[in-house]
Backbone as CSV, one residue per row, in Angstrom:
resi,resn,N_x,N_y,N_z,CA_x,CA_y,CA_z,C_x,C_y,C_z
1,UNK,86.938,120.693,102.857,87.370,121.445,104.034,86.857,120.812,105.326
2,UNK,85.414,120.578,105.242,85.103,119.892,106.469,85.652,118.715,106.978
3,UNK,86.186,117.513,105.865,86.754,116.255,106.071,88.037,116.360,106.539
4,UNK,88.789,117.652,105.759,90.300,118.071,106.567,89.837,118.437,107.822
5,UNK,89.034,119.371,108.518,88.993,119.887,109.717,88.507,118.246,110.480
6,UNK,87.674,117.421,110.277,87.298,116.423,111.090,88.530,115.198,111.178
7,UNK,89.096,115.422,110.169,90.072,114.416,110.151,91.533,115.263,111.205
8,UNK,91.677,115.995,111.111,92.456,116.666,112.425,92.021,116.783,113.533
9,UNK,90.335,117.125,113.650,90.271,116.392,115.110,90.914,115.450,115.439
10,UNK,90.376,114.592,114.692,90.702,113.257,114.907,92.360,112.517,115.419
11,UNK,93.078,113.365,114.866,94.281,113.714,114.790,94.957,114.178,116.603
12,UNK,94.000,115.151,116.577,94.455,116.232,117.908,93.717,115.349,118.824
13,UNK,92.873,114.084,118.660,92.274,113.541,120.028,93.572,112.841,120.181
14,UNK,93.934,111.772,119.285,95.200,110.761,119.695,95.888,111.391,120.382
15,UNK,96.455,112.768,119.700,97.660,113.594,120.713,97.489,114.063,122.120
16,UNK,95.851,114.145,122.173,95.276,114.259,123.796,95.679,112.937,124.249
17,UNK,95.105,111.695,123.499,95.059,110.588,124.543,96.873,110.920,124.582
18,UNK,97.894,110.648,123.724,99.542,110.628,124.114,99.469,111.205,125.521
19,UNK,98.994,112.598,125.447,99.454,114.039,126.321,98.618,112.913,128.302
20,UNK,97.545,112.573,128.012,97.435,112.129,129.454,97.924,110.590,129.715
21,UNK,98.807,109.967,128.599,99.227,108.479,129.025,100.490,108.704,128.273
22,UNK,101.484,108.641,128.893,102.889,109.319,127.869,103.382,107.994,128.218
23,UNK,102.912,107.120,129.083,103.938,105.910,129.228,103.600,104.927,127.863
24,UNK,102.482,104.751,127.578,102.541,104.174,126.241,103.619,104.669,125.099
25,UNK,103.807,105.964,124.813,104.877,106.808,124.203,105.995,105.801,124.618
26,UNK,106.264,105.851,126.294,107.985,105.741,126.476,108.124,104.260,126.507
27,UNK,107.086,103.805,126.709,107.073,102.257,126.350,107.731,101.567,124.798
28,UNK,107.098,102.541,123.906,107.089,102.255,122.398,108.222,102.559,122.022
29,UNK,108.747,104.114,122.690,110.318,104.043,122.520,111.413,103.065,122.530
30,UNK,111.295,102.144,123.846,111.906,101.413,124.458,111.972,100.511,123.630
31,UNK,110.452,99.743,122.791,110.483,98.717,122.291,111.382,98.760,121.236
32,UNK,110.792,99.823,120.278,111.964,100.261,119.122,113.114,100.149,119.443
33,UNK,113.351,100.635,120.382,115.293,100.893,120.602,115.399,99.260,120.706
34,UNK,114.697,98.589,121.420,114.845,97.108,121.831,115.347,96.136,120.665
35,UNK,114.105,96.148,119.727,114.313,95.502,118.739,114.948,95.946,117.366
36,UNK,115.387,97.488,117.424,116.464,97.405,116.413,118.020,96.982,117.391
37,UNK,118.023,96.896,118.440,119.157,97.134,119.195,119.367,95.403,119.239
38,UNK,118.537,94.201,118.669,118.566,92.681,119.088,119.167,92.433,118.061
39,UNK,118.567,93.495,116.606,119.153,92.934,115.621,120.531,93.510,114.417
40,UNK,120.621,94.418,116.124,122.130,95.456,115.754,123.068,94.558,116.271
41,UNK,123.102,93.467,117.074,123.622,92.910,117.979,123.812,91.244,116.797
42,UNK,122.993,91.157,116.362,122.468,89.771,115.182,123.487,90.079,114.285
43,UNK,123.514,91.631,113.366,123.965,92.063,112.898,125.954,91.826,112.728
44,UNK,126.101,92.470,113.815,127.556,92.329,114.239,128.361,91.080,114.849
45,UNK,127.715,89.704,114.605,127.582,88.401,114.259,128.039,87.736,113.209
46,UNK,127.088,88.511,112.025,126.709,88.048,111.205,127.909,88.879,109.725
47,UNK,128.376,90.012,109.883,128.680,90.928,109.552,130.022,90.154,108.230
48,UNK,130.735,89.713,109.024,131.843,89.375,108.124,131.233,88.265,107.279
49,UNK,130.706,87.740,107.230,129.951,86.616,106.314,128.910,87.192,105.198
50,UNK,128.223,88.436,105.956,126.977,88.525,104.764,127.873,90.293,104.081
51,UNK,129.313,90.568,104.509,129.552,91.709,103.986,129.617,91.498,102.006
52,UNK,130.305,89.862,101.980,130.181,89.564,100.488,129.254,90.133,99.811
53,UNK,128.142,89.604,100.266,126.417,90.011,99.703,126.236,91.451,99.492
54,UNK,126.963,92.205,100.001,126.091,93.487,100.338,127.393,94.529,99.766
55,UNK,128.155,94.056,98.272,129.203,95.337,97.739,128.160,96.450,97.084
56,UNK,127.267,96.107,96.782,125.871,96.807,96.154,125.269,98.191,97.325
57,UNK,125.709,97.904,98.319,125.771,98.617,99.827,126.795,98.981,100.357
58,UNK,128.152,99.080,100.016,129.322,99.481,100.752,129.421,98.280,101.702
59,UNK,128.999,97.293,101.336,129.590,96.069,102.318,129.285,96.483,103.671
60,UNK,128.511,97.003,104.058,128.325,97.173,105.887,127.221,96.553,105.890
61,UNK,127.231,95.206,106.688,125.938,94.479,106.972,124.924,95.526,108.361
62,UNK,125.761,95.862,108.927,125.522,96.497,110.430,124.323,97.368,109.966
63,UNK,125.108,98.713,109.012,124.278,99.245,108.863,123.011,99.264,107.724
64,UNK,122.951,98.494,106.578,122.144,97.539,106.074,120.902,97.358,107.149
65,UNK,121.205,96.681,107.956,120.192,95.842,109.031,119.614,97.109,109.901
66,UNK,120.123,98.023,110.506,119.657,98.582,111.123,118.378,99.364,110.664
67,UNK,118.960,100.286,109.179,118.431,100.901,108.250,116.645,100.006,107.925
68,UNK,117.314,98.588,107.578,115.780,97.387,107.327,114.727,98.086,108.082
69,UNK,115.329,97.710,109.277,114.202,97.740,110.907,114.055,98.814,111.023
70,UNK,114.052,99.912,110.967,114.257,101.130,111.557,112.670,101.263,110.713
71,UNK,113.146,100.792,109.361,112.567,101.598,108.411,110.703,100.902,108.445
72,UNK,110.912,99.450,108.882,110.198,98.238,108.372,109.176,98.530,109.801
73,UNK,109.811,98.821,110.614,109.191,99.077,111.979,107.918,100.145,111.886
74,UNK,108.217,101.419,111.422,107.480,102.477,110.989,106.248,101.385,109.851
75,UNK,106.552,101.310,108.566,105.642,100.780,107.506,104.812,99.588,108.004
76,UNK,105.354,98.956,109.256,104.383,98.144,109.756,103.008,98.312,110.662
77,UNK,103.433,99.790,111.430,102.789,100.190,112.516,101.492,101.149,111.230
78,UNK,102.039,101.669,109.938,101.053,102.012,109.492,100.115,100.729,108.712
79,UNK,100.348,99.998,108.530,100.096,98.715,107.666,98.590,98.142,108.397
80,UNK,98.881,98.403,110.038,97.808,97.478,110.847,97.088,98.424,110.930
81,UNK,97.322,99.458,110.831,96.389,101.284,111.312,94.962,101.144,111.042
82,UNK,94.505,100.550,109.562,93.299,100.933,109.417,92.301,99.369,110.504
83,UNK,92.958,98.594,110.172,92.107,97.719,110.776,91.586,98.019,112.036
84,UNK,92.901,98.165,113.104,93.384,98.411,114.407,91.963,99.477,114.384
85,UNK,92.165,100.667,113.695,91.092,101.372,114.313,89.509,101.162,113.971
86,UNK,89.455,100.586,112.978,87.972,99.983,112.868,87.761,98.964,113.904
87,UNK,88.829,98.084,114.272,88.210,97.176,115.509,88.564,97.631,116.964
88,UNK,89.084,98.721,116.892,88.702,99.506,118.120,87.561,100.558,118.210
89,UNK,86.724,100.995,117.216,86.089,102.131,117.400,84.805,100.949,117.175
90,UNK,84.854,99.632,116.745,83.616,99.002,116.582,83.136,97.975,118.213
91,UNK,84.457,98.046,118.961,84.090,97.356,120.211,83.884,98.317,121.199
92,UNK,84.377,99.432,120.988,83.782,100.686,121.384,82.587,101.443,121.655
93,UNK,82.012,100.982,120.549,80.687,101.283,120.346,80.652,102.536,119.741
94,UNK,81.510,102.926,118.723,82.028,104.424,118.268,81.258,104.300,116.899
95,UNK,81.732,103.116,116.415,81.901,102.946,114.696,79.951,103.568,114.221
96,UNK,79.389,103.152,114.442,78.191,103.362,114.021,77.824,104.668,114.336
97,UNK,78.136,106.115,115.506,78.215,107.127,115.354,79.381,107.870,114.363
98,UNK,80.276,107.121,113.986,81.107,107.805,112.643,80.743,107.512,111.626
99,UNK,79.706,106.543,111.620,79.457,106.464,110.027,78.059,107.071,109.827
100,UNK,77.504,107.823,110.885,76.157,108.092,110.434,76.691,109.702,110.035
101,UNK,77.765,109.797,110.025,78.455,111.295,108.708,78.858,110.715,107.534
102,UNK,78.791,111.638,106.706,79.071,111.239,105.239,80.970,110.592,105.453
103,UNK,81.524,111.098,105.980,82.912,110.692,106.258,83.499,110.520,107.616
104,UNK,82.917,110.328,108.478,83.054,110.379,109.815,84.038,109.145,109.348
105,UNK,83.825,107.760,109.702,84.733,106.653,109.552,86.038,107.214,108.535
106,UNK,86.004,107.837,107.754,87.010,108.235,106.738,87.625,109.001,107.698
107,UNK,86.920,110.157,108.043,88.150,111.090,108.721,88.912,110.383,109.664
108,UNK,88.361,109.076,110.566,88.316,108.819,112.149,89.704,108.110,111.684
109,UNK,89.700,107.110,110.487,90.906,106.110,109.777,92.133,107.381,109.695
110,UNK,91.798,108.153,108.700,92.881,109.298,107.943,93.564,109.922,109.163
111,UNK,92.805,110.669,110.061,92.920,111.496,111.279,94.205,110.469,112.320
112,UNK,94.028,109.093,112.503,94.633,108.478,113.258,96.138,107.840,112.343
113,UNK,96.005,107.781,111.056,96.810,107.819,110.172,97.937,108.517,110.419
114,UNK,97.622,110.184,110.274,98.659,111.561,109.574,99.213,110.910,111.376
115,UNK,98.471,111.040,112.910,98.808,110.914,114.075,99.502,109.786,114.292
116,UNK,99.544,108.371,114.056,100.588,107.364,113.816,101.908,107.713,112.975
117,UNK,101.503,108.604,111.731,102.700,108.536,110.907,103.804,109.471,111.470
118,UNK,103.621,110.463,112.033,104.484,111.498,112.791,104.851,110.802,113.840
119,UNK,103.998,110.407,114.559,104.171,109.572,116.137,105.844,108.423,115.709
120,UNK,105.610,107.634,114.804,106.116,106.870,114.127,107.628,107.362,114.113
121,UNK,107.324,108.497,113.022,108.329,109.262,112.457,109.232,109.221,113.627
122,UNK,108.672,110.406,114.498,109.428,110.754,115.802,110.571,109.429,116.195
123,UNK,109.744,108.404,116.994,110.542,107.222,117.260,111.412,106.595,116.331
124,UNK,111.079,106.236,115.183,112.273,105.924,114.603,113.276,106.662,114.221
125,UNK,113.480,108.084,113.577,114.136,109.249,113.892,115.077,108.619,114.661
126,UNK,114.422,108.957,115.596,115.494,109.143,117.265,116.540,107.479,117.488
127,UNK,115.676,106.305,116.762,116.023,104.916,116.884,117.170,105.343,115.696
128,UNK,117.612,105.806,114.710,118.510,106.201,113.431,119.286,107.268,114.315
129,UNK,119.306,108.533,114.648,119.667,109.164,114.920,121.185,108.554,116.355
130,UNK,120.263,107.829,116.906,121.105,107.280,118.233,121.985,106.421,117.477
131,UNK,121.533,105.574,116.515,122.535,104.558,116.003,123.733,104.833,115.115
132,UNK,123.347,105.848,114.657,124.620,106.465,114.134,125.550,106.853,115.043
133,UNK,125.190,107.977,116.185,126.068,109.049,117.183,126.607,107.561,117.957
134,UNK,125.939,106.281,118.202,126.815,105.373,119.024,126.764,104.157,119.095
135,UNK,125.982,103.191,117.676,126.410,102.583,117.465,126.991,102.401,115.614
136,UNK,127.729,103.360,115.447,128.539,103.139,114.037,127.571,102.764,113.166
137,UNK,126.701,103.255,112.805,125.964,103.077,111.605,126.411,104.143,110.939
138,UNK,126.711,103.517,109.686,127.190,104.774,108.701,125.850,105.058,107.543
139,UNK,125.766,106.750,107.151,125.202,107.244,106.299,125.287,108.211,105.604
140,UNK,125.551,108.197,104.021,126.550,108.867,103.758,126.141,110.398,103.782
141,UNK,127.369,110.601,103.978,127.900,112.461,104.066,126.463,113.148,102.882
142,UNK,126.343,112.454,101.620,126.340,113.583,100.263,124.984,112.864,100.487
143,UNK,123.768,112.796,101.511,122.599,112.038,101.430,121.726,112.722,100.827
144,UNK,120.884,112.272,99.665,119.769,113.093,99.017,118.408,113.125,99.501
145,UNK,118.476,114.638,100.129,117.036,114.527,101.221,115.914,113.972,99.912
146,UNK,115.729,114.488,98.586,114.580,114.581,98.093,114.256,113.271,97.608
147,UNK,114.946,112.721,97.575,114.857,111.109,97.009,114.517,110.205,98.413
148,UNK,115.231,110.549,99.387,114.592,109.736,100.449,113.660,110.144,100.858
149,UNK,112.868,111.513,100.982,111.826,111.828,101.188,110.661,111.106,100.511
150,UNK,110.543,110.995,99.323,109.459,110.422,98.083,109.736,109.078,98.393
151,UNK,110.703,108.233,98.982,111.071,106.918,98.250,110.182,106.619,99.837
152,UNK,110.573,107.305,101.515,109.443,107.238,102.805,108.286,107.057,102.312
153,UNK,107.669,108.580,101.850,106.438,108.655,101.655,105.237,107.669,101.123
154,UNK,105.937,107.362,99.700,105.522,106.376,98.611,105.648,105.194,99.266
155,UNK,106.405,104.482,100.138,106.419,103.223,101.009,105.377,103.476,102.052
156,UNK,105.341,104.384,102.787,104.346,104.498,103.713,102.747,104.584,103.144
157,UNK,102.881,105.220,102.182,101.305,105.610,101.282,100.876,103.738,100.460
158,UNK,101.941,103.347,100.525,101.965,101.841,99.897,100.969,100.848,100.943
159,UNK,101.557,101.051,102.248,101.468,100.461,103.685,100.367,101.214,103.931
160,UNK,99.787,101.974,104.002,98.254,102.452,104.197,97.109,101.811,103.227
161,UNK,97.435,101.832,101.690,96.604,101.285,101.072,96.694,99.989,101.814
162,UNK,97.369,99.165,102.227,97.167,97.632,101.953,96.662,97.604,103.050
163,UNK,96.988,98.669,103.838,95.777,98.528,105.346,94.536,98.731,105.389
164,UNK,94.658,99.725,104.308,92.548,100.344,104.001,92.120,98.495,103.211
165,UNK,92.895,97.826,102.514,92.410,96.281,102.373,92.086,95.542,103.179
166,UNK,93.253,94.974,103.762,92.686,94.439,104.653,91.783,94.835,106.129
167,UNK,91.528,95.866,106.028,90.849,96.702,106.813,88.697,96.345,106.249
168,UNK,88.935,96.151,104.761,87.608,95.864,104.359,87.505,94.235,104.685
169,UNK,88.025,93.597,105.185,87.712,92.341,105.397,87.333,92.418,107.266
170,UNK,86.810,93.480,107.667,86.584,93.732,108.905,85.080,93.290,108.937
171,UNK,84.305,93.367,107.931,83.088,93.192,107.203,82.665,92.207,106.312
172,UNK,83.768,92.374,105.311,83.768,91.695,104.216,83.624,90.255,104.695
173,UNK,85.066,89.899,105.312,85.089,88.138,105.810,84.858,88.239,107.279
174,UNK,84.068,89.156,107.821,83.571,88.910,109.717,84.757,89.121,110.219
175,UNK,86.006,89.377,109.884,87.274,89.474,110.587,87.181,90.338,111.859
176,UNK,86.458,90.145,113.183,86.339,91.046,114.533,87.035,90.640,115.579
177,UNK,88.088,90.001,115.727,88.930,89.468,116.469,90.115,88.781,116.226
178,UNK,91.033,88.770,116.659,92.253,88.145,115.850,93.011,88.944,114.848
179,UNK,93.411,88.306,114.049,94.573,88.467,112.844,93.612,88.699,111.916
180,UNK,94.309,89.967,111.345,93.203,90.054,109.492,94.026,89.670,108.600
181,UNK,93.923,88.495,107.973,94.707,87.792,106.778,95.364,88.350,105.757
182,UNK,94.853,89.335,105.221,95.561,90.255,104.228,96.697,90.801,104.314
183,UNK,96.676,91.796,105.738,97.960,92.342,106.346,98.867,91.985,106.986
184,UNK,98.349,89.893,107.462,99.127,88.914,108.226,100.224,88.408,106.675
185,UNK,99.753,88.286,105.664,100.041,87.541,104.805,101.145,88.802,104.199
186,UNK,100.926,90.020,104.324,101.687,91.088,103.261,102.975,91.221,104.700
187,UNK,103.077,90.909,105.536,103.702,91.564,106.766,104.666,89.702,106.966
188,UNK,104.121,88.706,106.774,105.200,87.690,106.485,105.971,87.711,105.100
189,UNK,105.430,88.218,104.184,105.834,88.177,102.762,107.007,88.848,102.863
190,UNK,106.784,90.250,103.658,107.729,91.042,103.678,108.744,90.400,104.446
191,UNK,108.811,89.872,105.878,109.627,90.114,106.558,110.730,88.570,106.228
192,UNK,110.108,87.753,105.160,110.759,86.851,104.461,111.410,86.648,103.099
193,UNK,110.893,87.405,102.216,111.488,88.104,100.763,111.510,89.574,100.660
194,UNK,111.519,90.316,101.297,111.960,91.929,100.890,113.546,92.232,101.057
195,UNK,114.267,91.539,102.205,115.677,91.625,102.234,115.119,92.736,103.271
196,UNK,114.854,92.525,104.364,114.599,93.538,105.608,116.002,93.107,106.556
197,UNK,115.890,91.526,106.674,117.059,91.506,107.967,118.132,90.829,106.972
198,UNK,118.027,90.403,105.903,119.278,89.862,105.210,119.676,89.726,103.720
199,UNK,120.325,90.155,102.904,120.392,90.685,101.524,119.856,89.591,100.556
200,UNK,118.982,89.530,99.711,118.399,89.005,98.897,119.524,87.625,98.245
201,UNK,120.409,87.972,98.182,121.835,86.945,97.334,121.668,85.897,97.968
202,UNK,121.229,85.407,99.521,121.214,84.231,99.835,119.757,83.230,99.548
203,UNK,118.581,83.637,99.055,117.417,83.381,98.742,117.843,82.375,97.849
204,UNK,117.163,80.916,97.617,117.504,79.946,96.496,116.628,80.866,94.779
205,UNK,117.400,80.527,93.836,117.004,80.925,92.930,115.504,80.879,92.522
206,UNK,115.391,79.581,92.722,113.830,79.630,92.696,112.438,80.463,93.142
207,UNK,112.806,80.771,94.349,112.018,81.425,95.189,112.494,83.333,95.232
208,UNK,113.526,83.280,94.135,114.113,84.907,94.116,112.616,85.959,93.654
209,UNK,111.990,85.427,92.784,111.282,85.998,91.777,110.006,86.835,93.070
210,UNK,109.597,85.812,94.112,108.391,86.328,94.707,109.001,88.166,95.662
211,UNK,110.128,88.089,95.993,110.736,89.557,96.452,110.317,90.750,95.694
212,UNK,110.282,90.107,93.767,109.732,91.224,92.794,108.011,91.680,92.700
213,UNK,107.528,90.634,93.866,106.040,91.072,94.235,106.224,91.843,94.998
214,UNK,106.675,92.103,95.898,106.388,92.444,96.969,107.081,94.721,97.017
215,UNK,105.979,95.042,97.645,106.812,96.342,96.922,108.037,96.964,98.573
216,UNK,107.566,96.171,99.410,108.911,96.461,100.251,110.142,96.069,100.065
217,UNK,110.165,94.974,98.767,111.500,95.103,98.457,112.180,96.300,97.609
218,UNK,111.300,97.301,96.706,111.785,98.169,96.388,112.064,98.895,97.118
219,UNK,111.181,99.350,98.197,111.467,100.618,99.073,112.720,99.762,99.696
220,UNK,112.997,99.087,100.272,114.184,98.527,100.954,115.414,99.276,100.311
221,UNK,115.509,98.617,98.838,116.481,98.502,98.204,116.841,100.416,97.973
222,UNK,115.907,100.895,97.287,115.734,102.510,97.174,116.211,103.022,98.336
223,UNK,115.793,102.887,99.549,115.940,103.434,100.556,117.462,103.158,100.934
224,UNK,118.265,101.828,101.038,119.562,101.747,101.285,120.613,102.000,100.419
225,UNK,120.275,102.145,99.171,121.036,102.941,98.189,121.177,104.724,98.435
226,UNK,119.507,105.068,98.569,119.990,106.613,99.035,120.649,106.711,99.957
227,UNK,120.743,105.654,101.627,121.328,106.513,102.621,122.570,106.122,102.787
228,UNK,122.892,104.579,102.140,124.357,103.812,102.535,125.043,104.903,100.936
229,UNK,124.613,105.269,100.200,125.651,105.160,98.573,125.359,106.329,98.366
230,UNK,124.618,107.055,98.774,124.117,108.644,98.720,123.522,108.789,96.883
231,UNK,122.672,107.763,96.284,122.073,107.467,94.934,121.304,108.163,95.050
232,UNK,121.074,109.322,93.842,119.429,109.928,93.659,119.324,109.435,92.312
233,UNK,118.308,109.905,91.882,117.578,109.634,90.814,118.033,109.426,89.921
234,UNK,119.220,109.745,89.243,120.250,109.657,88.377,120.474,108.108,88.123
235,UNK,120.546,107.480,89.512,120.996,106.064,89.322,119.805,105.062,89.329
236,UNK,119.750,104.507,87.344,119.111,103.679,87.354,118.388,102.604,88.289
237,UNK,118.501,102.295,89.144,118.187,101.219,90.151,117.125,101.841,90.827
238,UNK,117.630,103.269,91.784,116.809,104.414,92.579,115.895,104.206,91.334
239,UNK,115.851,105.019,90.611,114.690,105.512,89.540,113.832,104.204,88.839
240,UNK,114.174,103.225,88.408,113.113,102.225,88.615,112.190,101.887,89.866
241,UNK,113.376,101.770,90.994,112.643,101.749,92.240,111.409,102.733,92.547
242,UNK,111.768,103.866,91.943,110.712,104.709,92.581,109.632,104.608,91.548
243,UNK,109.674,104.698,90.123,108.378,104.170,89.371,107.845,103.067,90.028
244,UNK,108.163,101.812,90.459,107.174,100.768,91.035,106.367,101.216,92.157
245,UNK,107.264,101.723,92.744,106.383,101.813,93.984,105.390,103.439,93.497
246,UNK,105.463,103.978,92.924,104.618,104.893,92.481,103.227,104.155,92.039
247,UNK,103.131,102.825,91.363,102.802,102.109,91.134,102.126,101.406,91.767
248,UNK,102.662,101.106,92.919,101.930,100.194,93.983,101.325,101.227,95.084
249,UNK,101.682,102.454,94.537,101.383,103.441,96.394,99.224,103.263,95.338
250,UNK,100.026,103.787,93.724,99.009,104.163,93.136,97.426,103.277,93.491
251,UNK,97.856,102.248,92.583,96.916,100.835,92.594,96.490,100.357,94.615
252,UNK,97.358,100.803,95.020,96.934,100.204,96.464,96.163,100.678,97.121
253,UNK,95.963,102.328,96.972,95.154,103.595,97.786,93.429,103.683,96.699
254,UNK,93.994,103.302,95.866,92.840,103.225,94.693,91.985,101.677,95.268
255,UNK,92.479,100.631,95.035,91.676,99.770,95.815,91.530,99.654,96.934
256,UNK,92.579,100.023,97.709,91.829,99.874,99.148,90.543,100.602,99.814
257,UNK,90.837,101.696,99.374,89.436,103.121,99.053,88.772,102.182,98.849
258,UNK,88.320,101.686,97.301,87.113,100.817,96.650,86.456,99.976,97.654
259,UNK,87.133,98.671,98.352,87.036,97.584,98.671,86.340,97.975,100.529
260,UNK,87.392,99.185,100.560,86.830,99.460,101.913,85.306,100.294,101.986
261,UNK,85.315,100.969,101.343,83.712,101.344,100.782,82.624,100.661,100.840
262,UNK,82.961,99.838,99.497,81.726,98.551,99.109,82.035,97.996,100.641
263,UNK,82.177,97.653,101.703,82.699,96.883,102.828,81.295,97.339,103.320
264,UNK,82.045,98.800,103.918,80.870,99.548,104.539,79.384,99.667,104.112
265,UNK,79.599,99.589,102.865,78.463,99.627,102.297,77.215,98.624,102.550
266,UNK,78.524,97.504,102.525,77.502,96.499,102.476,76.883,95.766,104.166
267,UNK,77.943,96.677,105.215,77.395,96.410,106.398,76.692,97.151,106.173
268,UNK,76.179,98.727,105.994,75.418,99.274,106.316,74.004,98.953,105.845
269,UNK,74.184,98.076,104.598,72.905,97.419,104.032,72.167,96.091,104.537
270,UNK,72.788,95.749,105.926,72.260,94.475,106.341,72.173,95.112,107.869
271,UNK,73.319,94.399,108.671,72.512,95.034,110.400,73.496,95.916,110.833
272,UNK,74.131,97.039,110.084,74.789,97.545,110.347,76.503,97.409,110.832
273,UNK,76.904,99.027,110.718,78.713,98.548,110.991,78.729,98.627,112.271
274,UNK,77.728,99.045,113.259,77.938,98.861,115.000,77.776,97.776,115.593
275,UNK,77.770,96.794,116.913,77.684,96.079,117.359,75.868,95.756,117.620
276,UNK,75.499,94.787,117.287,73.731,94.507,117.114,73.445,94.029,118.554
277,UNK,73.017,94.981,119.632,72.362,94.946,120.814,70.954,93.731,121.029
C-alpha cells in the first residue's frame, strides 16, 4: 500500500510539472503529429509498390505505416523511461534521497512510468484518431477492443522491462552520460527488423530470422492484424503472437527487476548511487 501511494505521488508530481509547463505537452504533440505525418507522406510514395507485400494486411501500405509509428513512438518513449529517470534524479542530486527508502527509487521509476504511459497514450490516441477522420487511414469497422488491449499492454510491459535493463547499466557499466547501449541496441534492432516502416517480405532471406528475436516484431504484426483485419484470438497468427510476447513481457520484467537491483545494490555497497561531493 505504501509503494502504491508513493509511486502515485510520484505520478501526480510529473502531472504538476505538465500542469505549470504545458508547452513541453504541445511541443510533443507537434512532434508526433510531425513524424507520423513525414512518414504518412513516405508512405503514399511508396504505396503502390509495397501494396504486393502487405495482402496479409488488406494491401494498404498507408495505413500499415502509420499504425508502425503511431504505435513504435509510444513503446519507445517507455523503453528510455527507466534510464532517463535514474540519470535525471542522479544529476539532480535526488537519487540518493530515494534510495535511502526501502522503495523510494522503485516508486520514483514506476510512478513516472504509469505518468509517461497515459501521457503517451493521450498523444498517440489523438496522432490515430486524426489520421483516420483526415488522412484515410483505414481500421476496421468489427475491431477487437480485447485483443488490442492485451496485445498494447504486453508490448508496452515488454518496453519497460528492457528499460529497467538497460537502466542497470547506469551503475553496472558507469553509463552517466550519453547513450545506454542496451536500449540503443534494442531501439535499432527494432526500427530495422520488426517491419515498423516496411513489411518484412523485402528483408534478404538471410537476415529474415533476426525479426524472430526481436519481440516488436510480434506486437507489430498482432497489432496490425487486429486493427487493419479486425483478427482476435481465434486467428492463429494473433494467438501465437500473443503467447510470445507474454513471454518476453514475462522474462523481461523478471530480469530487469533482478539486474536493476543487484545494480543498486552494488552502488550502494561502494560510494554510493548519489553523486560523490
Amino acid at each position: 500500500m505504501m509503494f502504491l501511494k508513493s509511486t502515485l505521488s510520484f505520478a501526480k508530481l510529473e502531472y504538476r510539472a505538465f500542469r505549470f509547463y504545458p508547452s513541453s505537452f504541445i511541443l510533443a504533440v507537434i512532434q508526433s503529429f510531425v513524424t507520423a505525418g513525414m512518414w504518412f507522406f513516405v508512405s503514399l510514395f511508396l504505396k503502390d509498390y509495397a501494396a504486393a507485400s502487405l495482402t496479409g494486411y488488406g494491401g494498404d501500405f498507408v495505413s500499415y505505416m502509420v499504425i508502425g509509428v503511431v504505435f513504435f513512438q509510444n513503446s519507445s518513449a517507455v523503453l528510455n523511461l527507466p534510464f532517463g529517470s535514474l540519470n535525471a534524479a542522479f544529476w539532480d542530486k535526488r537519487l540518493e534521497v530515494y534510495n535511502s527508502s526501502s522503495y523510494g527509487i522503485w516508486a520514483f521509476i514506476t510512478g513516472r512510468f504509469i505518468w509517461t504511459f497515459f501521457y503517451q497514450l493521450v498523444i498517440q490516441a489523438g496522432v490515430l484518431i486524426a489520421a483516420v477522420l483526415f488522412a484515410g487511414v483505414k481500421i476496421n469497422t468489427a475491431l477487437p477492443v480485447l485483443p488490442l488491449i492485451m496485445f498494447y499492454l504486453c508490448f508496452i510491459l515488454i518496453c519497460f522491462g528492457f528499460g529497467l535493463i538497460g537502466a542497470s547499466n547506469f551503475f553496472n557499466l558507469e553509463v552517466k552520460q550519453g547513450s545506454e547501449p542496451f536500449t540503443w541496441f534494442v531501439d535499432v534492432l527494432a526500427r530495422i527488423f520488426s517491419g515498423i516502416y516496411y513489411p518484412l517480405a523485402i528483408l534478404p532471406l538471410g537476415i529474415r530470422f533476426v525479426s524472430r528475436l526481436i519481440p516488436h516484431t510480434y506486437a507489430m504484426e498482432g497489432l496490425r492484424l487486429i486493427m487493419l483485419e479486425g483478427y482476435d484470438f481465434e486467428n492463429t497468427v494473433v494467438m501465437n503472437d500473443m503467447l510470445v510476447l507474454f513471454g518476453f513481457a514475462a522474462v523481461s520484467m523478471i530480469l530487469g527487476i533482478f539486474l536493476l537491483k543487484r545494480s543498486l545494490d552494488k552502488a550502494s555497497r561502494g560510494n554510493g548511487v548519489g553523486i560523490v561531493v
